[in-house]
C-alpha positions, 0 to 999 in steps of 0.5 A: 804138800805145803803151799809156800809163800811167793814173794815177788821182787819187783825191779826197779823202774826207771822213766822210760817210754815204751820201746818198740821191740822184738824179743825172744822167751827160751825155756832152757831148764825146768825143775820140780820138788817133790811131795809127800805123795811120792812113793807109791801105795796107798795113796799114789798108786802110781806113783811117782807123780808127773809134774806139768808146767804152764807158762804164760808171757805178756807184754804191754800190748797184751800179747799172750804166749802159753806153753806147756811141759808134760814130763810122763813116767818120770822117775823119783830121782828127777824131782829136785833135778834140773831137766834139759827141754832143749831150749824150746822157745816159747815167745816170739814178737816184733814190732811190740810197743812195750817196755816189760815182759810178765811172767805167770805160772801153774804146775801140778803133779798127777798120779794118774796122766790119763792124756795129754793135758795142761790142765788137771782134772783129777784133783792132783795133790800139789795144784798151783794156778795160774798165778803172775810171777815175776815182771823183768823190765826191759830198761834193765836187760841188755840189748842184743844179748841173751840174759838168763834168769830163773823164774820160781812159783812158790818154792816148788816149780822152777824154770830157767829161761833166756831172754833175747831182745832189741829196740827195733828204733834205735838211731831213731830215737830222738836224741834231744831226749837222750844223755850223751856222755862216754864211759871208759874203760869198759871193761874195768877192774873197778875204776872208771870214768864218765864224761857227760856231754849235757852243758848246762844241766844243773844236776846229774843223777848216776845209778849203778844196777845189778842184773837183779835190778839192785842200785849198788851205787848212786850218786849226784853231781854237778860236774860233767865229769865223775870218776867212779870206783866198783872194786868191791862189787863182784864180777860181772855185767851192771848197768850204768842209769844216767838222769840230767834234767829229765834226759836219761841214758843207761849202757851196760858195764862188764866189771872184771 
């Protein structure tokens, strides 16, 4: 098989202090493509091979969850598919001092499952190792609400997760530190308002994120109220990231 590039798209990230959090990692889906090997005789004599997944979260405070998906006897036409793992949860923290949530990965194919194992010992044609993949920032999740991703280790092993978290502080937080300001109507058809409340602020910077973490819009003002128009951006949830002198504030928007 021919080992492909992984590129790592990092999201952009804002000057937040760590959160103390509870969060939640549920694998939904997982997916594999197949190799050359598949077939059967007189390379892989039991062919097809097994794909197995390791996946491993950490946090700022290094707490380290690692699971493993054996997928035995599974037949030519599952490589390429999606398959259903019941939802299985895989990370589950409260009361962690961090602002993001890593993600590495491994997976390799085994012609012969002579065990139950996650690590392979056979010298299996297609051997990725543990190897981080993708870093989601929590300044750019939203809270109290499951967000869905797909995390891709080079190409050949997929997985699609749900990611569930909350600011175990908040309306503890010091307000001082904070943008107040209203935002309405939320939702919108594209046109929407912001008042912000910071007298004295010589300048507000606004940045608006996809859910990948792209500035579709920014702008800075000095005027307390703004007016801004999205209809050319596609449906769907965004965030709204507010700097006034060091303060900083971020609410979702759900653009109709």
């Amino acid at each position: 098989m021919k080992r492909l590039l992984l590129f790592l798209f990092v999201l952009p990230t804002f000057a937040f202090s760590q959160y103390n959090v509870a969060y939640t990692v549920t694998v939904k889906r997982l997916m594999a493509l197949a190799d050359d090997c598949d077939g059967g005789a007189p390379f892989c004599l039991n062919a097809p091979q097994d794909p197995i997944f390791n996946i491993w979260t950490t946090d700022a405070e290094a707490n380290i969850n690692t699971n493993c998906w054996i997928f035995e006897d599974d037949d030519a036409a599952g490589y390429g598919q999606w398959i259903d793992i019941q939802n299985l949860e895989i990370a589950n923290e409260t009361g962690v001092n961090t602002n993001y949530i890593n993600f590495d990965m491994s997976g390799f194919e085994t012609d012969a499952l002579f065990a139950a194992s996650c690590t392979s010992s056979f010298g299996d044609d297609a051997d990725y190792p543990q190897q981080f993949v993708q870093q989601f920032d929590l300044s750019t999740i939203p809270q109290g609400i499951l967000y869905t991703d797909e995390i891709d280790l080079s190409g050949v092993y997929f997985a699609e997760i749900e990611i569930w978290w909350t600011d175990l502080n908040v309306g503890l937080h010091n307000l001082e530190s904070r943008v107040q300001f209203t935002m309405a109507p939320n939702p919108t058809e594209g046109l929407f308002n912001i008042n912000l409340s910071e007298d004295g602020a010589s300048n507000f910077e606004v940045s608006i994120l996809d859910l990948s973490g792209r500035t579709v819009y920014s702008v800075m003002s000095s005027s307390n109220e703004l007016t801004i128009e999205l209809s050319n951006q596609e449906s769907g949830m965004y965030f709204v990231h507010i700097n006034a002198d060091g303060k900083t504030a971020t609410r979702t928007l759900i653009l109709k």
